[in-house]
Each structure stands twice: as structure tokens, then as C-alpha cells.
C-alpha positions in Angstrom: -27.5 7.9 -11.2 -24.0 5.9 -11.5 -21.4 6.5 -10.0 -18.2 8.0 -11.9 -15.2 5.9 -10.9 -11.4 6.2 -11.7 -8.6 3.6 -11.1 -4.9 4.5 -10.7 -3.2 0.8 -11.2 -6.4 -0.7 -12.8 -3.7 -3.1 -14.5 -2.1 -4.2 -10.7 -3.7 -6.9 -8.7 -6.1 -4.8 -6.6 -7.0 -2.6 -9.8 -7.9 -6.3 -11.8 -9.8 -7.0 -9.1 -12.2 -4.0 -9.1 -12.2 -3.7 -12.8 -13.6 -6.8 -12.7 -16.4 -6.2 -10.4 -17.5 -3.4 -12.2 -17.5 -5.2 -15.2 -20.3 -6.8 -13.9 -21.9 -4.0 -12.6 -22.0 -1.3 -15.6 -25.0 -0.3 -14.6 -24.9 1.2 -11.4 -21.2 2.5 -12.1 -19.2 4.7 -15.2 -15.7 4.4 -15.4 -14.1 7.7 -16.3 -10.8 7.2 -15.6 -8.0 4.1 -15.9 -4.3 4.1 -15.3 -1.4 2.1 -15.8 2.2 2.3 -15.6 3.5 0.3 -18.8 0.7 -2.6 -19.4 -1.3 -1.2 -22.3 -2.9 -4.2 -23.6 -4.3 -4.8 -20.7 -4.7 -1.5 -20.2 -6.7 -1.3 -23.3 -8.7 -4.2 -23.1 -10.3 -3.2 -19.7 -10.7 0.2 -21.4 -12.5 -1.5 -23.5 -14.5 -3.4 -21.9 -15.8 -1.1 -19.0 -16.4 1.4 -22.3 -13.9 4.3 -20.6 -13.0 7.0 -22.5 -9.6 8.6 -20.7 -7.0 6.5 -19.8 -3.2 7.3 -19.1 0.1 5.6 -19.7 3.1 6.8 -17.9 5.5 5.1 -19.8 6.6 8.1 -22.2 7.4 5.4 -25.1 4.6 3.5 -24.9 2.5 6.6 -24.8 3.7 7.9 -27.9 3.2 4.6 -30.0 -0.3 4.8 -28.6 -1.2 8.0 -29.7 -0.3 7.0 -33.6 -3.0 4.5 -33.6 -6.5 4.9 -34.1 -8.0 4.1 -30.4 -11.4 4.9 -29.4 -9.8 6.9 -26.2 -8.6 10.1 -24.8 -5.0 9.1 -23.9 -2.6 11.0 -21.3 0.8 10.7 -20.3 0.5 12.2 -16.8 -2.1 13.0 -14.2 -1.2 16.8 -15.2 -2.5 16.9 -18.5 -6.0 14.8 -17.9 -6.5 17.6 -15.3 -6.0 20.3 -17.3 -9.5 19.1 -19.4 -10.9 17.9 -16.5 -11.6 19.8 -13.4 -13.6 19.8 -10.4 -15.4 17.1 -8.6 -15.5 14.2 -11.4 -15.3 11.3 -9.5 -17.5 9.8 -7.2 -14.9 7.2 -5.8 -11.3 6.5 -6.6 -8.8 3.7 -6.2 -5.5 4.9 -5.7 -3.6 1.4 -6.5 -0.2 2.2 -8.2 2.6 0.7 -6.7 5.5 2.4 -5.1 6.7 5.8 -4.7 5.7 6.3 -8.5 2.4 6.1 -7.0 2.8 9.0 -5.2 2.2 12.1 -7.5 -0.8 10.9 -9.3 -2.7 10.0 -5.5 -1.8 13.4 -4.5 -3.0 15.4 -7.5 -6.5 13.1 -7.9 -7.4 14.4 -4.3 -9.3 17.4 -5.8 -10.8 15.7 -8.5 -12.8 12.7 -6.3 -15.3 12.9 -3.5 -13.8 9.7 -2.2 -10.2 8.3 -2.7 -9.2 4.8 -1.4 -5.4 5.0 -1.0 -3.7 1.3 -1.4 -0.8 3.1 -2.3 1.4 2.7 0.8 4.1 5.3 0.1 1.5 8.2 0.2 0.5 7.5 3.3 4.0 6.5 4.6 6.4 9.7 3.1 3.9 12.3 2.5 0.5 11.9 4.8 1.1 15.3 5.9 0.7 16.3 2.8 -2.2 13.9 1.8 -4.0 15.1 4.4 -4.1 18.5 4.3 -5.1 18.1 0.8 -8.0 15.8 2.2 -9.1 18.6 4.4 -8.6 21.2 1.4 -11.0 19.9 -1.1 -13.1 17.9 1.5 -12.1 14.7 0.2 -13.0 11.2 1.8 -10.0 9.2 2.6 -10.5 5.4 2.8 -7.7 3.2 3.5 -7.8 -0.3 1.3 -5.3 -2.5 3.2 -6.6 -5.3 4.9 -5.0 -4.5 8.3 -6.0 -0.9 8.0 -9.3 -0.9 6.5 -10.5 -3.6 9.1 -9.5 -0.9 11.9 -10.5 2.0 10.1 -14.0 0.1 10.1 -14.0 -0.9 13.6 -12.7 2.5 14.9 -15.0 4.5 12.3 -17.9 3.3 14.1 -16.9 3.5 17.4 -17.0 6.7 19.6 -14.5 5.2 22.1 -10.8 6.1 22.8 -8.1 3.7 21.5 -5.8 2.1 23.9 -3.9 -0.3 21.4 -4.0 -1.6 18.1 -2.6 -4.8 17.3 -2.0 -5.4 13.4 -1.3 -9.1 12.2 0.9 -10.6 9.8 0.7 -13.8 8.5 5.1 -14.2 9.0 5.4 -15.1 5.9 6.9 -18.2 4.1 9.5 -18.4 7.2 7.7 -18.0 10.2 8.3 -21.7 11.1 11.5 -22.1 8.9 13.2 -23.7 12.0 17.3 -22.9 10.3 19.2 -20.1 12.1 21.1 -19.8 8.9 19.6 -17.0 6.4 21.9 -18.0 3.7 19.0 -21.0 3.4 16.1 -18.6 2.8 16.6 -18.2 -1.0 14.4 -16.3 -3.4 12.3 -19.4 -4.6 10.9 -19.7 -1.3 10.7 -15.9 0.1 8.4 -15.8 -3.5 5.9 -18.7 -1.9 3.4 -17.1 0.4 1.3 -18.7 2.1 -1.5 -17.3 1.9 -1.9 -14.3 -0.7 -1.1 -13.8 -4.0 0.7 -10.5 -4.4 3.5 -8.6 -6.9 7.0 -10.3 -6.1 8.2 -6.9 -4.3 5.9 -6.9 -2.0 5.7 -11.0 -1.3 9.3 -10.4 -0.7 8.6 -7.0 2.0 6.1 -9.7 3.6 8.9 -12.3 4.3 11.5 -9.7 5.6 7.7 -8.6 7.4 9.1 -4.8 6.5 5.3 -5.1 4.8 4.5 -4.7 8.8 6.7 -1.8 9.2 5.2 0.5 6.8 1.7 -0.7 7.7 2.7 0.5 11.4 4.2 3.3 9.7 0.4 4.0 7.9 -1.6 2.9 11.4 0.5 5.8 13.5 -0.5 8.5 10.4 -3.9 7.4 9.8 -5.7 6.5 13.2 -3.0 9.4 14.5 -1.6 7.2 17.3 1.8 6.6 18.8 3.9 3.9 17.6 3.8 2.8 21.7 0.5 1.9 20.9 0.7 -0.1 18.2 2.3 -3.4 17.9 2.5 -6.7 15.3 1.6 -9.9 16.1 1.6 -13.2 13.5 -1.1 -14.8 12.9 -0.6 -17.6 10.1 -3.7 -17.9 8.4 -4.3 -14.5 7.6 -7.8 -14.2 9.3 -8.0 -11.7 11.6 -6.6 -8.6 10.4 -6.1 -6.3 13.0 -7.0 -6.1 17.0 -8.8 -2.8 18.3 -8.5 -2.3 22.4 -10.6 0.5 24.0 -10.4 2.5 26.5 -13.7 0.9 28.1 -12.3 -2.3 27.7 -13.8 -4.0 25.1 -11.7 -5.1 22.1 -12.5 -6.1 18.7 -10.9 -8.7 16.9 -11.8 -7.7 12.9 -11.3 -10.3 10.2 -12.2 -11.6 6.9 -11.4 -14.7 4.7 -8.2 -13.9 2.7 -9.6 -12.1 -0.4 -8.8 -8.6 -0.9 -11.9 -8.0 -3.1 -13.6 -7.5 0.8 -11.4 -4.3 1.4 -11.9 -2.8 -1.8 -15.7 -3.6 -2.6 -16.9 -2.6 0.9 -14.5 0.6 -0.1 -16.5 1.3 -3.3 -19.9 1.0 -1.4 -19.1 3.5 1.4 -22.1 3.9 3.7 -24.1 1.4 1.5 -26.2 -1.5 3.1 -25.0 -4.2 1.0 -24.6 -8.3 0.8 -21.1 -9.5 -0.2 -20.7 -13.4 -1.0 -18.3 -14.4 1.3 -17.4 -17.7 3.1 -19.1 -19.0 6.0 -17.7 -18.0 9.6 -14.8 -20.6 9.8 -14.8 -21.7 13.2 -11.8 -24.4 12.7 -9.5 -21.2 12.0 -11.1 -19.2 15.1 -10.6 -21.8 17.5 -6.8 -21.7 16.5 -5.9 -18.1 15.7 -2.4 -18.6 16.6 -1.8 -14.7 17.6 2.1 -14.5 18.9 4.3 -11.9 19.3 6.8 -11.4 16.6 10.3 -13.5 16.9 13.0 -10.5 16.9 15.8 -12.5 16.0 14.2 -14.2 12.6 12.7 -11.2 11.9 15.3 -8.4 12.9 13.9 -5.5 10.3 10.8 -5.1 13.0 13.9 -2.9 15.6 13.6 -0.2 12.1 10.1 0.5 14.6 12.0 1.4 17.6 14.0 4.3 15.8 11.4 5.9 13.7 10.4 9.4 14.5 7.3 10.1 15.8 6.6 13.2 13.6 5.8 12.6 9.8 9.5 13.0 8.3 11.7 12.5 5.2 13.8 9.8 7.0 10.4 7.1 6.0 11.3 8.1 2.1 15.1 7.4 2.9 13.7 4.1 4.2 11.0 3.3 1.5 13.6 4.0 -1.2 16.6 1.9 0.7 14.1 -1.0 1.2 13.0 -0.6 -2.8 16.2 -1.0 -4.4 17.3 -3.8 -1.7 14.6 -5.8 -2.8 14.7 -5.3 -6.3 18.7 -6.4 -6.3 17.2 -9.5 -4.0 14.3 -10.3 -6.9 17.6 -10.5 -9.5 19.6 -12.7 -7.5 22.7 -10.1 -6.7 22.5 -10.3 -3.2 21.2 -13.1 -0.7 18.5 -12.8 1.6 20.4 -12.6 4.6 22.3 -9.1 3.0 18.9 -7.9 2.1 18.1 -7.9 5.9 21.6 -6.7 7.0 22.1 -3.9 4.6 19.0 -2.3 5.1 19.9 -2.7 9.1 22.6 -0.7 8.3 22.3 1.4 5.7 19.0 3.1 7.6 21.4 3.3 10.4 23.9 5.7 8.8 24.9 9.2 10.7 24.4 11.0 7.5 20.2 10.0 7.7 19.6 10.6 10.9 19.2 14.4 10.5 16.3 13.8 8.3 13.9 12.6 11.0 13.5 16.1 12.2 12.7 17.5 9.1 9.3 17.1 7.5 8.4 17.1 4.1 7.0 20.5 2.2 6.0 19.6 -0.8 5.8 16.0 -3.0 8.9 17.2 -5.2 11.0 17.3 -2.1 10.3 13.5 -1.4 10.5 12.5 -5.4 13.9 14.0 -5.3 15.1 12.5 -2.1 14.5 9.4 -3.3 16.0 9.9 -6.7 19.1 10.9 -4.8 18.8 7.5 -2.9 18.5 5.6 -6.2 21.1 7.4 -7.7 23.9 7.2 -4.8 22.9 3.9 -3.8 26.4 1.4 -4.8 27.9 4.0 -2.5 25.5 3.1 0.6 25.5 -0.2 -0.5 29.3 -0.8 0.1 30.3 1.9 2.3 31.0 0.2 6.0 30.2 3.0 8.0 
């Protein structure tokens, strides 16, 4: 029997790529379910060619000129309405790949509707995993996480009985890391948009320059694997190939890597529990004789001390930070501020008197963190400008 599939993002760079391993696999999998935030031809033509029949378009005006023409598909606007035809167990496996908080709602509300859910959506796991995981637990869903630092871990600790001491997650320090100038007025946007080794969305190639990509992944280690953020820590590694360090309690450790494709993650995601041959590199011994682990440089990569004053309980200050980080970037991406006020505003701004309160109190419901942010987007010159 095939497997019924659905792919939130299936227009984003990790939905391409397993849209386009199904493709060539149509006959071990049916695709039930595709969605996309304003990409519609794209949208569309993968609709097309993996023969789906429900796909949904958030984009309220894009939505609407779709619905005029004669398409071969049963289109949604939201989450909400495909669910209110469709209910139950539907899916077999689930990608939940849109980016950003707008990625929230619809990982949340697919919970019930999949026996397995694959969250690359960072903000659900960062602002509402309390949340997410009592849903998980509610309609005995199968969480999988799809990052490379988290799946790698979640693979090594998933089939190991032993107690964690320590896990290290890498980053690859971004276009920087040997960028030699103390001046940050000389890291401009051309070159925080030239990774080195991946080829991501602009917002988050720019999150893995500032390596605030590392502080929500420590964010999503302490949720999912339920440890303290004592006993975690970030390390670069430049070339990307070993993902994350696991250190037991006996003593052993495992160092967990693969070459840098992401199709790994998600394909070894979407065969959970399957004994299965992926066509994948040779061991590169060049790159394991000179992994180059360090411990991060504080002072070229200040945004890392954000670690030291997060709360150890799941809170609403990580949405305040999400959102604060978001719009910093995005003003960044069109050239209104430098780099260097990227790092210090978001210093500062996470900083303020009038947030701190919000680490003691933990989110009840998705609408509380939707909201929070929206306040965030909404105030935002005001924080932006105010000097204290």
C-alpha cells in the first residue's frame, strides 16, 4: 500500500527537495496534500506532476484568482477548511517545511491528521513546543525532527538506551568565521548572502552568519532531547560535516555526520524505521582528518551571550526573540540597516526591562504567541529607536 504524504512548504527548499524524490517514486507514495504560501505556479506544477488533488494557498488574493479558473484540484485557503472535509488519520507522513512563525498554525493543526510529522519548521519547536507536544501525546503522533543538527542526534540518541551528558551542535560560522576585520561596518549584505557551504532562503543564510541559526537550534535541542541549556553547547566546524556530538554518560561519544545535502535528513525522515540504501558520497577521510571543531569566538559572534539569559522553562520571551530577530533581518536583507546594527539592536532590544517578565510566563494556546508577535511587528520602530 502507499503511503499518503502531505507537504506544508512543498514550494520552499526542503519541500522541492522531497517533491522531487517522490516524483520519482509515485509508486510506493500518494501525495494528498501540498502547501504554499504565495508560489502558485510552482505550486501548481508540482500539483501536477505528483497528480495531488488538495492543495492550499495562503495568500487570500492569490487564492481567490485561483478558485476562478478551471484547475483539476481541491483548493484551500487555510489548514481550517481542508480539515473540515478531511478528518482523522490521513497521512502517513508529513513535512512540516513553512518558514517562519507563519509556519506555526498549520504544523500545529496537521498534528491530528498524520501518523508522523517531520517538523523543519523551527518556530514551532522554539515558541510553542509545549504546545506541539502535548498535541503529539494527544493524537499519538510521531514527531521527527528534519534539521541536520537535530535529526543527526535525534538518530544517535533514538537508538541509544544511555543517559546524555552533553551535546555539542556544529555550525559551519558562516561566511565570517575567518573574516580577520574587527570592524562589522565591513561585513555587508553581499557577503553575509555567500555561504559557504549550503544553499538556503536569504533569511536564514543571513541567521547563519549572525550564527542566531545556532541559537534557536540550542533553543530546539533543550525542547526536544529535554536537556539543559548547560548541557549543550556550539562549536564551528567549517565544512559542515559532522553535525552534531553526542557524549554519554558511559563515556562513549558519537560524532554524527553526513555530506552537506539536506535530502539525507528528510529522505531517511520519510523512511522511518525502513532498511534502506541512500546514494550518498563516499566516507571523506580528507575532511575527517581535519574536522576543525573549535569553540565559538564570543566577540565576532556576540548574538551566542542571547544563550546565557534564556529561561529554562518553555516561555513567550523565545517568540519576543524570534519576532525581534525576524524583522531585524528583514530591514538587514533591504539595506536599511548595517550588519553591525543588526547584531547590536537585537543585543539590545531582547535586553529591554519591559521583556523580561515574559520568561516566566508560558504560552497557553498558539493565538497567544501569533498575537505577541504581531504586537512585536506592529510596535517595532518604537523598539528599534528607543535607547533604553
Amino acid at each position: 500500500m502507499k503511503k499518503k504524504i502531505a507537504v506544508l512548504g512543498s514550494t520552499g527548499s526542503l519541500g522541492r527537495i522531497l517533491c522531487n524524490y517522490l516524483y520519482k517514486n509515485l509508486n510506493k507514495y500518494d501525495v494528498k496534500l501540498l502547501v504554499a504560501n504565495k508560489s502558485s505556479t510552482q505550486l501548481i506544477s508540482q500539483a501536477k506532476k505528483l497528480k495531488v488533488k488538495n492543495i492550499i494557498i495562503h495568500d487570500e488574493k492569490i487564492f481567490k484568482k485561483l478558485t476562478k479558473q478551471k484547475l483539476k484540484f481541491n483548493i484551500f485557503n487555510n489548514i481550517e477548511d481542508f480539515q473540515k472535509i478531511n478528518k482523522g488519520k490521513i497521512f502517513d507522513y508529513t513535512l512540516a517545511a513553512i518558514s517562519g512563525l507563519n509556519g506555526l498554525v498549520p504544523t500545529f493543526k496537521i498534528i491530528k491528521n498524520t501518523k508522523i510529522i517531520a517538523i523543519a519548521n523551527k518556530e514551532s519547536i522554539i515558541c510553542a513546543w509545549n504546545l506541539i507536544s502535548k498535541e503529539l501525546k494527544k493524537f499519538n503522533t510521531q514527531f521527527i525532527p528534519v534539521d541536520s543538527e537535530h535529526y543527526s542526534a535525534w538518530f544517535s540518541i533514538n537508538n541509544n538506551k544511555v543517559k546524555i551528558k552533553k551535546i555539542y551542535l556544529t555550525a559551519s560560522g558562516g561566511p565570517f568565521l575567518n573574516n580577520q576585520s574587527k570592524n562589522k561596518n565591513h561585513f555587508t549584505l553581499t557577503k553575509a548572502l555567500k555561504h559557504p557551504n549550503w544553499k538556503m532562503g536569504n533569511k536564514i543564510t543571513i541567521d547563519s552568519a549572525t550564527l542566531m541559526n545556532k541559537v534557536f537550534e540550542i533553543i530546539e535541542a533543550k525542547n526536544i532531547f529535554n536537556i539543559r541549556y548547560k548541557d549543550l553547547q556550539i562549536l564551528t566546524h567549517p565544512k559542515s560535516y559532522i553535525h552534531s556530538i553526542i557524549f554519554y554518560h558511559n563515556g562513549f561519544f558519537d560524532l554524527i555526520g553526513h555530506e552537506t545535502s539536506m535530502k539525507i535528513p528528510i529522505i531517511n525522515s520519510l523512511k522511518f524505521n525502513e532498511n534502506f540504501k541512500m546514494d550518498t558520497s563516499s566516507l571523506n577521510l580528507k575532511l575527517l582528518n581535519n574536522l576543525d571543531l573549535r569553540l565559538v569566538d564570543k566577540k565576532k559572534f556576540p548574538t551566542i551571550k542571547i544563550i546565557n539569559n534564556l529561561p529554562d522553562n518553555s516561555s513567550l520571551f523565545e517568540t519576543i526573540l524570534v519576532s525581534i530577530n525576524d524583522k531585524l533581518v528583514d530591514l538587514f536583507l533591504k539595506k536599511e540597516i548595517s550588519y553591525k546594527d543588526l547584531c547590536d539592536s537585537l543585543l539590545r532590544i531582547v535586553n529591554l526591562k519591559k521583556f523580561k517578565r515574559f520568561k516566566k510566563i508560558q504560552p497557553r494556546n498558539i493565538d497567544q504567541i501569533t498575537n505577541l508577535s504581531a504586537y512585536i511587528n506592529t510596535n517595532f520602530d518604537k523598539l528599534m529607536y528607543k535607547k533604553s
